[in-house]
C-alpha positions in Angstrom: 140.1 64.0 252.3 141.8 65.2 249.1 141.9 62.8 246.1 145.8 62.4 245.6 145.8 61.1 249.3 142.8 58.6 249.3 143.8 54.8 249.8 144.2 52.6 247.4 141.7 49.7 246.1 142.6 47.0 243.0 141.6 47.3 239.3 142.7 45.3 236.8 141.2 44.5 233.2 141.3 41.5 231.1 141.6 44.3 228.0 145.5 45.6 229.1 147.6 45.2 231.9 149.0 48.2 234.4 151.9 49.7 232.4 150.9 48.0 229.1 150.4 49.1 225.7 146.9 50.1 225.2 145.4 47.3 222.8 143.9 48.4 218.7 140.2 47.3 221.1 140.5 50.3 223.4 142.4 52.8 220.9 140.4 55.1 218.4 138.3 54.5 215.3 136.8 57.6 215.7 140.4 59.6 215.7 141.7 57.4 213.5 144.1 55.7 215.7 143.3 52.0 213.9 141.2 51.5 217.0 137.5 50.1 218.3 136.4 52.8 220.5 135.5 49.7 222.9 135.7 50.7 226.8 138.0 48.0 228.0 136.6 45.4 230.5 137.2 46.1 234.4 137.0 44.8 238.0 137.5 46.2 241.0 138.2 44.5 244.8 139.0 46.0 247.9 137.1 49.2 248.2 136.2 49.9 251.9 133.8 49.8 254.1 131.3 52.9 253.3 131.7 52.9 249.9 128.1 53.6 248.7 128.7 54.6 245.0 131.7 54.4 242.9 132.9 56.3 239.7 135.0 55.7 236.4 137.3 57.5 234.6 139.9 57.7 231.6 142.1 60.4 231.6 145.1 61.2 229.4 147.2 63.7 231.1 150.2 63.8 228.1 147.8 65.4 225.3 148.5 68.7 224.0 146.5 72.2 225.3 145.1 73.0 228.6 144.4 70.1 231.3 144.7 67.2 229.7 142.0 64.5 227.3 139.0 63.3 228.8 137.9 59.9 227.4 135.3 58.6 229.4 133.5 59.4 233.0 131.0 57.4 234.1 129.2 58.0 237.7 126.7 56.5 240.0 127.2 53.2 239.8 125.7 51.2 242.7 127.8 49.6 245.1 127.4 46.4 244.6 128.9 47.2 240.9 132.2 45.7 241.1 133.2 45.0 237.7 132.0 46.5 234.0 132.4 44.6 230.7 134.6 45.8 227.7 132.1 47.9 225.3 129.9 49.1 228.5 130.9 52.6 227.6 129.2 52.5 223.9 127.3 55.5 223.5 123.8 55.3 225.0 125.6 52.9 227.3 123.0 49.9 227.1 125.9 47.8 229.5 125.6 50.1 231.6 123.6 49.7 235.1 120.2 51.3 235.1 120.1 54.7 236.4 124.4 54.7 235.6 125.2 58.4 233.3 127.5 58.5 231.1 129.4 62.2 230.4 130.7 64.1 227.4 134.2 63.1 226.8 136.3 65.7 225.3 135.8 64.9 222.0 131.7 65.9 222.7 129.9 62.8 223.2 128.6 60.7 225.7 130.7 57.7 225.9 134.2 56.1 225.8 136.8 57.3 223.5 139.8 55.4 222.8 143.6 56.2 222.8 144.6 58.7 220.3 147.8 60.7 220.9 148.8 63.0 217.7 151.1 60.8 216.1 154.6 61.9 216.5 153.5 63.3 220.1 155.5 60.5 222.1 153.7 57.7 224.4 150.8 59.3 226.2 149.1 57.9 229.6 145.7 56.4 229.9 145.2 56.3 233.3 141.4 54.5 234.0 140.1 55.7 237.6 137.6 53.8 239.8 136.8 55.8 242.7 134.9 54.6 245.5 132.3 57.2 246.8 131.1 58.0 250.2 127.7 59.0 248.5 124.9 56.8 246.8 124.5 59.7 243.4 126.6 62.2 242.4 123.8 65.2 242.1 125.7 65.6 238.7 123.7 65.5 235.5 124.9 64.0 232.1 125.8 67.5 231.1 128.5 67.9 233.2 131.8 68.0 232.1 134.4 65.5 233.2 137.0 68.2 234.5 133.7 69.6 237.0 133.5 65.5 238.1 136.5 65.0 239.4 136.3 68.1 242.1 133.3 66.9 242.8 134.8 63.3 243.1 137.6 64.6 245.2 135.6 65.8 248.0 133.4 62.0 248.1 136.4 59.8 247.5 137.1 57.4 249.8 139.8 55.2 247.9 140.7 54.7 243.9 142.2 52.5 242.1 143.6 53.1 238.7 144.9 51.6 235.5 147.6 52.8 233.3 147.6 52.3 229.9 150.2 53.6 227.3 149.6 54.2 223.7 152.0 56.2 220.8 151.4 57.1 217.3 154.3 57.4 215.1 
């Protein structure tokens, strides 16, 4: 099973709503988009039966050059994980689950990145990922890059559920 057919599960996040602006908590410090860098806060029901792992991941697909922005990948959380607070994807990622890797965003480090579109780019798409897994690890390492995760992810995913936030700079 491909990725864009999987089922779907439910996320949602007490940081933004589906379709929302992205709050000045989950934008950018870093980029200087008047932001936290703080991973929003997420919880996930429904996955099906078999899931064995699952996988998170912030992608924006609107920001200029080649294939898009990663901002955060997470992998191999347990199954039993069903919910992450906001901040868990601070680098070194001490919320995090023990044994849970973090990978290099695209901005080279591991751990969340907020929103940051150039400004005067239009409203770009933060679309968080939680995919449920038909495997208990990835085999991936924390070196790998977040575009090599997801066709690995495609080939183990059983269902997802994303998030959409939206974010613009003028």
């Amino acid at each position: 099973m491909s990725r864009q057919d999987a089922p779907t599960f439910h996320v949602s996040s007490e940081s933004f709503q589906d379709g929302a602006a992205v709050p000045p908590a989950q934008r950018s410090g870093k980029m200087r988009a008047g932001g936290q860098d703080e991973s929003p806060q997420l919880g996930w029901t429904g996955a099906p039966a078999g899931t064995r792992s699952y996988a998170v991941t912030m992608f924006d697909p609107d920001a200029p050059g080649r294939g898009g922005f990663w901002h955060w990948a997470v992998l191999d959380l347990p199954a039993e994980v069903t919910s992450l607070p906001a901040g868990a994807g601070a680098e070194g990622g001490r919320l995090l689950p023990p044994g849970v890797k973090q990978l290099k965003n695209d901005a080279g480090f591991h751990g969340y990145l907020g929103a940051a579109p150039p400004p005067g780019h239009g409203p770009h798409r933060y679309i968080v990922t939680v995919h449920a897994l038909d495997v208990d690890h990835s085999g991936l390492d924390a070196g790998t890059s977040p575009a090599s995760l997801e066709a690995r992810l495609s080939r183990h995913t059983l269902a997802r559920a994303t998030l959409t936030g939206i974010f613009e700079r003028p």
